[in-house]
C-alpha positions, 0 to 999 in steps of 0.5 A: 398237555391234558391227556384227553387231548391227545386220546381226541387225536385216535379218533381222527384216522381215516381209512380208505374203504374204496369198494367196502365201506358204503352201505347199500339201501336195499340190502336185501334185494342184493341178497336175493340177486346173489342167489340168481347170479351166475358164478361170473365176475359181477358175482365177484363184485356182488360178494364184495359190495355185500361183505362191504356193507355188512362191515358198517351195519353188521360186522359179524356177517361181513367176513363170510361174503368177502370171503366166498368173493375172494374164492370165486375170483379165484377161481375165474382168475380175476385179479381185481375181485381177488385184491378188493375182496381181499382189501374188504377182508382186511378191513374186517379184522382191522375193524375188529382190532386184530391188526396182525390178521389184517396187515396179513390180508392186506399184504396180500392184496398189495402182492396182486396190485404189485402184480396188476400194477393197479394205480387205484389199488396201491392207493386203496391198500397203501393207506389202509396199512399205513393207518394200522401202523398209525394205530399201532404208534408206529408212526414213520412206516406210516408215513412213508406208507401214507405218502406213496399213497398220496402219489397214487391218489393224486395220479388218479385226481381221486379228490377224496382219496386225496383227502383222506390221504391229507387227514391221515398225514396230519394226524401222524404229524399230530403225534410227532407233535409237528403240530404245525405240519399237522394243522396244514394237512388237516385244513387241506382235507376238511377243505377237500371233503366239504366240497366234495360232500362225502358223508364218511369224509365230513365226519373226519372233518368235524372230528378234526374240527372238533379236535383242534377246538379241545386243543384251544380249549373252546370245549363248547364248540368241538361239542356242536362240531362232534354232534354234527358227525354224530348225526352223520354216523347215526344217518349212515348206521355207522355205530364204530363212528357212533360209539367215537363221537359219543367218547368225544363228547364225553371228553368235552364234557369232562374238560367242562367238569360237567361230569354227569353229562361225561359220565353218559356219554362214556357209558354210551360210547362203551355199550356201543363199542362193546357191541361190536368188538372194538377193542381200541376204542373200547380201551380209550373210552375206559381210560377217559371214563376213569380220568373223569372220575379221578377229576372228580376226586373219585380215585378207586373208580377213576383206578377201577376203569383206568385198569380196565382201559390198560387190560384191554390195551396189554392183551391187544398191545395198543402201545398209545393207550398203555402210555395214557393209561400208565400217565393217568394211574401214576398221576391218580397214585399221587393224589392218594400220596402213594408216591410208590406207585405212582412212580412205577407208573411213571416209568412205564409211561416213559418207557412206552413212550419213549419206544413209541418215539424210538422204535422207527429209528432203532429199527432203521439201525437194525436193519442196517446192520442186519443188511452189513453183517448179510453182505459180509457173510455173502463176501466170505462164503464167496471166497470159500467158495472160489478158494475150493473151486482151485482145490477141486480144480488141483484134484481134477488135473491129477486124477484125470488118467484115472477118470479116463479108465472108469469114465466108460462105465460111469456113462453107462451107470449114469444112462441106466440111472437116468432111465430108472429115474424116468420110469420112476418119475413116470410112475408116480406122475401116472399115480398122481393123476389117479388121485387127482381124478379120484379127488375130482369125482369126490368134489363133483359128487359132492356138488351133485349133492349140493345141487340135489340138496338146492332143488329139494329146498327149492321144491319144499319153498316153491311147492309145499310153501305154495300151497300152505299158503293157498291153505291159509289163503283159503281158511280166511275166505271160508271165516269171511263167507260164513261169518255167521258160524259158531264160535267153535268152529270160527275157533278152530278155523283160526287154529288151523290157520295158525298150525299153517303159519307156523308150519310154513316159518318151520319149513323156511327154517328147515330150507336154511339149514338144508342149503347148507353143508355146514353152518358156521357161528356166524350163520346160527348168531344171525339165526337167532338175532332174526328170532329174537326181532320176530319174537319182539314184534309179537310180544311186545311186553317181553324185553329180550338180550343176546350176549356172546362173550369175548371167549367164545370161539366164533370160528366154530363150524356145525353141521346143519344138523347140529345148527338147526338142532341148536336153533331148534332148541333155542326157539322152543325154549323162548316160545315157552317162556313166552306162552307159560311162564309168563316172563318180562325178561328173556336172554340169551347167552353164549360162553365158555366155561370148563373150555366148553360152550355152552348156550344159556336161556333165562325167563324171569317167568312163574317157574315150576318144580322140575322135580315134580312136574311131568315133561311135556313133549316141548322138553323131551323134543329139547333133550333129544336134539341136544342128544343129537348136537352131542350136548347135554340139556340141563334144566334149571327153575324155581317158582317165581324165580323164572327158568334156565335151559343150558345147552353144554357141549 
């Protein structure tokens, strides 16, 4: 069978995201009834609603809401918002492929509905396990996973679930290679989700369309088919699903030996996904993008992006795209008569493949002869153990008359320590109570300071933000009453004006970070994006970049100090590159080097001497507030080579 057959197949998964995966139309009026709600359990679902979207729009922000969802049900003990934050948590991870973290969540989540007894529950967790095992070629946990949660779907009469749970089935059956059982499965839930109108269900059944066309070889078909769920992914602002219709293409395209047309799509698809961290998908678009060239008789690209496709699969131990990888390298080796090679390759493609088809047996075996060795240790430390009970027993009888003449004192002993270990035990309950009242007036101090914080902010918003703008609001009528003023002081009205404006976007970014006590990487990265998009509307002939490399750690919290310094130094450096240096190009760059973040803004603008000119107090501000985060500030330009600010920790 063609390989690019079976990388099709990846794509047809279908997670059940019940409570996480619809997108929300006015995003931000949920955000600002967010910051009104009550800490209550709609808040609770208002976290997860939000985390939910933000899983299809904007990955990186979703973990923080479900996050602080999960900890307020928590707190409320509110067992559903515990379990479907939890289950949006998961699918964080799972779409960022860091499937360990995310079975982790999940089960997790599968205790508290275990718990609850939550019918809707199993059915939403179940299926989203058993499609990571699918993922991970584990195909037998996976069935018997998929299968519980059909029950479940089909007890609740939840049609799309049902369809979902169908599509999932068929895709396991698929690599089984019960292509039968595959095709039955697959029917029943494109059927399904066309009556029921589901956007995320018809794009899996135009992907199934679409797949079992490739599989007839009716490449110009599957391609209308997948061009319609690219419409839908597009509509909905899915771009996972964007960037795996855009590989699909490619596929088709490649089968039609219209390698250009392959060659777009493919580097279509691995832009996108490289965007969003989607390791996987990523993986496999490497591997056909290198099968193309090699259709092409291209081999040392078709090598280049093939190994590429691997490296990415090793690191995650995605084991169905190491065995095409392998397959693909070991048939490119041949065409280039190095025989070697190829067979090495051709080994760890069986290999893999073999244990992919093996594993879920020699498991099973495992655990039955882990189960049989446990039962007869059991059987043998309970004869042990009745064996030296009679012993005990034998030196009991004989040494009764003994224990009767010290049996008085060693009551008396006895009473004396129990009493000891009363006021022991007292004493330190009394020290742990301490403690716990010393550790509750530190939090409620430190939520006075929250609440002090939020009533400056808002003070700062409602009152000084008020009147700046009544200052502007003013400034404009007075230009428009004397329109026959001079042209100094028309100009000097206008800068006034816009001191205020700028005065006023400082002071909401001041207001960011006092709301809050620390400023996550995430917090600071959505910081800057919404810079850069005001940046964009007003210059239009400046093209702007924002790249995060894979290594650096996004785990990693500031202060809000160290934040708005960071954002601080990150704006003035591009407001310079746009007012003086008069730059096409701006980027911005986070990486590690040395075991060091470090944070990188380029121009392609005039440049000057740093060694000649004299700072202004744009640069001396910058060099104190990288003083300040304890970072050094280095800058680096050319004349009419542009400029580098690097911000190193």
């Amino acid at each position: 069978m063609n390989i690019s057959k079976l990388l099709v197949l990846v794509l047809l998964l279908s997670n059940q995201f019940i409570f996480s995966q619809k997108t929300v139309k006015n995003i931000d009026s949920l955000l600002v009834v967010l910051k009104s709600s009550k800490p209550d359990t709609s808040k609770v679902i208002l976290y997860q609603t939000i985390a939910g979207h933000y899983n299809v729009t904007s990955l990186d922000s979703a973990k923080p809401f479900a996050e602080k969802g999960y900890r307020l049900a928590e707190k409320l003990n509110y067992d559903k918002g515990k379990w479907m934050n939890l289950n949006t948590l998961a699918n964080y991870f799972e779409r960022k492929t860091q499937y360990p973290e995310a079975l982790a969540i999940y089960n997790q989540a599968l205790d508290i509905i275990k718990r609850i007894n939550s019918t809707k529950g199993f059915a939403v967790v179940l299926n989203n396990i058993g499609t990571i095992h699918i993922k991970k070629g584990e195909y037998q946990e996976a069935l018997t996973l998929l299968f519980e949660a059909l029950k479940a779907e089909e007890k609740l009469n939840n049609q799309n679930g049902i369809s979902q749970a169908y599509n999932n089935i068929g895709v396991v059956y698929y690599y089984l290679q019960n292509f039968d059982k595959s095709t039955e499965y697959l029917t029943k839930a494109l059927e399904t989700q066309e009556k029921l109108g589901n956007y995320n269900g018809l794009i899996n059944g135009y992907n199934n369309i679409g797949a079992i066309k490739i599989y007839q070889e009716k490449y110009n078909e599957a391609i209308k088919s997948y061009e319609k769920a690219l419409r839908i992914s597009t509509k909905i602002k899915d771009k996972k699903n964007e960037s795996i219709e855009l590989a699909n293409i490619g596929i088709c395209w490649v089968n039609l030996k219209n390698y250009k047309k392959a060659e777009e799509f493919y580097q279509k698809s691995i832009r996108l996904k490289d965007s969003i961290g989607d390791f996987a998908g990523k993986s496999r678009s490497y591997i056909n993008y290198g099968e193309a060239f090699s259709k092409q008789n291209k081999y040392d690209k078709a090598m280049e992006y093939l190994e590429k496709g691997l490296a990415i699969a090793e690191s995650n131990n995605l084991k169905k795209e190491k065995e095409t990888a392998f397959y693909l390298l070991s048939k490119v080796y041949s065409k280039k008569n190095d025989f070697k090679s190829s067979n090495e390759y051709l080994k760890k493609y069986i290999s893999v493949k073999d244990s992919i088809l093996n594993e879920a047996k020699t498991k099973a075996i495992t655990e039955m002869e882990t189960k049989y060795q446990t039962e007869k240790k059991e059987k043998e430390i309970l004869e042990q153990r009745t064996l030296l009970a009679e012993k005990e027993l034998q030196v009991k009888q004989k040494n009764y008359l003994l224990y009767a003449s010290v049996g008085f004192a060693l009551v008396l002993g006895l009473i004396g320590y129990l009493l000891y270990n009363q006021q022991k035990l007292k004493n330190s309950q009394l020290k742990k109570e301490n403690q716990l009242k010393v550790a509750l007036a530190k939090i409620e101090t430190q939520n006075k300071l929250q609440e002090q914080r939020l009533r400056i902010s808002r003070d700062l918003h409602d009152n000084i933000g008020a009147q700046l703008t009544f200052i502007i609001s003013s400034i404009d009528n007075l230009k428009y009453g004397f329109k026959d003023m001079g042209e100094k002081l028309a100009n000097k009205l206008s800068g006034i004006s816009q001191f205020t404006g700028q005065t006023i976007y400082e002071l909401r970014d001041t207001i960011w970070a006092m709301n809050k006590e620390k400023i996550t990487f995430e917090d600071l990265q959505a910081r800057i994006s919404n810079f850069i998009n005001t940046a964009k509307m007003t210059s239009n002939t400046v093209q702007f970049s924002f790249t995060i490399n894979p290594e650096v750690n996004k785990n990693r919290i500031f202060t809000s100090l160290e934040g708005m310094n960071i954002y601080r130094i990150i704006q003035e450096a591009v407001n310079n590159a746009i007012k003086y240096a008069n730059a096409s190009t701006i980027s911005k760059r986070v990486y590690k080097k040395n075991d060091k973040l470090q944070i990188a803004i380029s121009d392609n603008g005039k440049g000057f001497d740093v060694s000649s000119i004299e700072m202004g107090n744009g640069l001396h501000n910058m060099r104190k507030r990288a003083r300040d985060c304890n970072a050094q500030l280095e800058i680096n330009s050319e004349i009419k080579k542009g400029t580098t600010i690097t911000i190193k920790f």
